[in-house]
N, C-alpha and C positions, 0 to 999 in steps of 0.2 A: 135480167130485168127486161120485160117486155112490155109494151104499150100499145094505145091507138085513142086515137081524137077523132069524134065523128061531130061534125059541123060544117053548115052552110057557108062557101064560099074556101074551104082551105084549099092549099096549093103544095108543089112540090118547096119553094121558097117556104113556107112553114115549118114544115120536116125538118127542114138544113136548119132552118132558125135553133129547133130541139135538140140535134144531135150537133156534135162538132168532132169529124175526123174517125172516130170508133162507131160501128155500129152498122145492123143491116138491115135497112129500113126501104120505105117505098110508100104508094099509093096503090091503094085497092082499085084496080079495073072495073067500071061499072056492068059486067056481066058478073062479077062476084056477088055484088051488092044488089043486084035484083031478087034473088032468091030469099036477102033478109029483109025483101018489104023495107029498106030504107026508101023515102023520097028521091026523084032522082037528081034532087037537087043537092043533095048533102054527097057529099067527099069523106074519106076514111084515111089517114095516115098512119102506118105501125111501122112500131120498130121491136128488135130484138137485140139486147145487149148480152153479148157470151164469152166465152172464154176464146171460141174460135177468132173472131174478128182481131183482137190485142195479139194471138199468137202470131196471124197472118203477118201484122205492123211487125210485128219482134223479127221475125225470120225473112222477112219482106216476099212473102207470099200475095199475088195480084188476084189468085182463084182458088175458091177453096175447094174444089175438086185435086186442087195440088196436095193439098193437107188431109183429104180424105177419100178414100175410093181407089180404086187403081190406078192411076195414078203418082198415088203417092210413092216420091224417092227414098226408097229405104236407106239410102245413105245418110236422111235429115233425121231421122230417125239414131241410127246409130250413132251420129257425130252426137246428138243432144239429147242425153237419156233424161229420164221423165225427175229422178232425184239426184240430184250433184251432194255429196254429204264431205265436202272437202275437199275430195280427192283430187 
């Protein structure tokens, strides 16, 4: 699930209003927002709801660089395979 709210006056206190706990979201930088001709008075907030973000909470992952890229502990991997079917 992804989103974004473009309107006069929104703030970071909006965003948090929307999400609660899951989810990685932000505010558009107004050098993003030059290029699409918005006024510069309007503000952008998006979020992205994924699979990543639940898994991080599950495993208590802080950075998803830990969950993807080189970094990743192959040991979290092995301890927890992709399908448990009882065993």
């Amino acid at each position: 699930v992804e989103g974004l709210v473009c309107d006069r006056g929104l703030t970071l206190g909006h965003l948090i209003g929307v999400l609660h706990e899951v989810g990685n979201s932000g505010m558009f930088r107004p050098e993003m927002l030059r290029p699409m001709g918005l006024p510069e008075d309007v503000n952008v907030i998006a979020w992205g709801l994924s699979l990543e973000r639940p898994t991080m909470i599950l495993y208590g992952i802080d950075n998803i660089r830990d969950l993807f890229g080189h970094r990743v502990n192959l040991s979290l991997i092995k301890r927890n395979p992709i399908c448990r079917l009882g065993l």
